[in-house]
N, C-alpha and C positions, 0 to 999 in steps of 0.2 A: 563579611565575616562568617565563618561557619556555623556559628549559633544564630544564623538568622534563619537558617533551613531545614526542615525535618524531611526527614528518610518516610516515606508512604509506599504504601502496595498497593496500586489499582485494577481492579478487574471488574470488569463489566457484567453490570447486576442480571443480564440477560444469560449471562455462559452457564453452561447450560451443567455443568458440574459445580455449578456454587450454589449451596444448598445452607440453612440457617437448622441446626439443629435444637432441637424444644432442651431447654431448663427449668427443669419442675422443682417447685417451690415447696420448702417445707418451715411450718410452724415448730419454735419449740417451746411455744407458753398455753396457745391458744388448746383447746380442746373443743369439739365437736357436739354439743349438746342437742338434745330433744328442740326444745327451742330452737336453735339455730336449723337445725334440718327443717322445722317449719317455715321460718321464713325463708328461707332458700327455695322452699315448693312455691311461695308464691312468686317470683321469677325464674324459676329452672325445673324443669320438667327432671325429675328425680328420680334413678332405679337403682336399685342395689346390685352390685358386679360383683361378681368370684372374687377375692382379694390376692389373684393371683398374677403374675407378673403379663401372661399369657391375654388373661382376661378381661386385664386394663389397659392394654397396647389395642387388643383388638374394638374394645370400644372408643378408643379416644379415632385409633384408620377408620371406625363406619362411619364418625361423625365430624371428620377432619374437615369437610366444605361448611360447619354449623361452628354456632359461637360452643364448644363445649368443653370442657375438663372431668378430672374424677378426683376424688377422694378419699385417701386412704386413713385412718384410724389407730391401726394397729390388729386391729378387731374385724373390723367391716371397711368395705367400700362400695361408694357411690357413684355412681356416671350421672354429670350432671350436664342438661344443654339449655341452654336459652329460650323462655318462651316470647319474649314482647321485647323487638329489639329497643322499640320507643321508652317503655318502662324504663328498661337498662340507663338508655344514654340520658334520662333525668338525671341518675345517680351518679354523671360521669363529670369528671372534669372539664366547664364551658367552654374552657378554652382550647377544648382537644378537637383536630383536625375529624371531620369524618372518615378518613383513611383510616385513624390510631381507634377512636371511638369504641369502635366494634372488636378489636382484636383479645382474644382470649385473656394475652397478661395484663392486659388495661383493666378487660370488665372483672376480672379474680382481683386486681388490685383494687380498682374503686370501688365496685359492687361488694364481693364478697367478704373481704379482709378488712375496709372502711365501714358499707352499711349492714351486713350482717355481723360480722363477727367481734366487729367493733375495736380494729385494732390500728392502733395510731401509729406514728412511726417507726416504721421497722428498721431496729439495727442491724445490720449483718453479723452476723454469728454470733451475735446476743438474742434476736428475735427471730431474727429466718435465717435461714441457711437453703444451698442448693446443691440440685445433682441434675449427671449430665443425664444418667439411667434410669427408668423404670424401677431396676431390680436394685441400685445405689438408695433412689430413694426411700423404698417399703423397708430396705435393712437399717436405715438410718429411726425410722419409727419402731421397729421393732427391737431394736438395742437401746431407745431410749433415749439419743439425741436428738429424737422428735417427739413433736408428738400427733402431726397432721404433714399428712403429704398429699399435695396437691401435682397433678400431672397435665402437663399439656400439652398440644399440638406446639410446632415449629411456627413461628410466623415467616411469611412467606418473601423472598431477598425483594421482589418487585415491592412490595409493598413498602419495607424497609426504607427502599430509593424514594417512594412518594411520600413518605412521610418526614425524611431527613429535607426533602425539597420544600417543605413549610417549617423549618426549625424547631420540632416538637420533637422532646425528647421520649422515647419507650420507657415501661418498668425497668428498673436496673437487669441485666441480665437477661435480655429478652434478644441477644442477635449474636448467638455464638455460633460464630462463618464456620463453614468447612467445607476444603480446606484451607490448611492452614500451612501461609508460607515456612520454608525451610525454617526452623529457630537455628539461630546462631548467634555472635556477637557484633554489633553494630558500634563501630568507635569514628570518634570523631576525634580531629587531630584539631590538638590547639597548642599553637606556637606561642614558646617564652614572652611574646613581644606582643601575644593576643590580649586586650583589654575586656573581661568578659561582663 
């Protein structure tokens, strides 16, 4: 029967044009406090960056080999990176692979958004929301439908494959391919006489 088969697109996590582009994360409840920037120093080496689109691309490319992200306010931003990987993966999910452990949207997931900022389950487009840009994201906080933008490095397709090979799932939104096969319509044919 033809509902017993789905239509797949395979391409080999090696090609060398298949590239995972970063999905930066934006708060639209949470705010950025004194406090919180303190506990953030004691695991992230913390510098304040131009809040400009230029400014925050080029600190997330110097530190793209580090666990590191930046933040944006509306106001100000921070480039922030990892100082004690061990600290970190206390705060991490035990059950998480050491592939997934380390990766940017994990430790902003468990670390920052769980034990700094203190925020519990995120609804999508009630409590976070995302952009695929830089410059998507900083306009989404500075109109108002943020109020914290978080930016981050791509994670990487090889790693993707090692970590779908132990059945652990990423932060939602953490593996958006490109590219991306033709869109078009996919129909499947089911006859008068199909029992589905």
């Amino acid at each position: 029967s033809a509902f017993n088969f789905h239509m797949c697109y395979m391409v080999p996590v090696q090609e060398e044009g298949l590239v995972v582009l970063p999905t930066h994360r934006l708060l639209t409840e949470s705010e950025l406090t004194a406090d919180d920037l303190r506990a953030l120093t004691a695991l992230f080496t913390v510098s304040e960056v131009a809040p400009t689109v230029e400014s925050l691309e080029a600190f997330l490319k110097i530190y793209e080999k580090e666990n590191a992200f930046c933040v944006y306010d509306g106001s100000k931003a921070y480039g922030l990176f990892l100082k004690d990987e061990n600290h970190a993966s206390e705060l991490i999910n035990a059950g998480c692979p050491k592939e997934a452990c380390l990766l940017d949207v994990v430790i902003l997931r468990d670390v920052v958004f769980k034990h700094v900022l203190k925020v519990g389950k995120l609804k999508m487009d009630e409590h976070i929301m995302y952009a695929e840009s830089t410059t998507d994201a900083l306009k989404k906080v500075d109109n108002g439908q943020a109020k914290l933008a978080f930016l981050v490095n791509p994670v990487n397709p090889e790693t993707v494959w090692q970590i779908a090979q132990k059945c652990w799932r990423l932060p939602e939104k953490s593996t958006d391919f490109y590219p991306k096969p033709v869109s078009g319509l996919t129909m499947m044919d089911i006859s008068p006489e199909e029992k589905l």
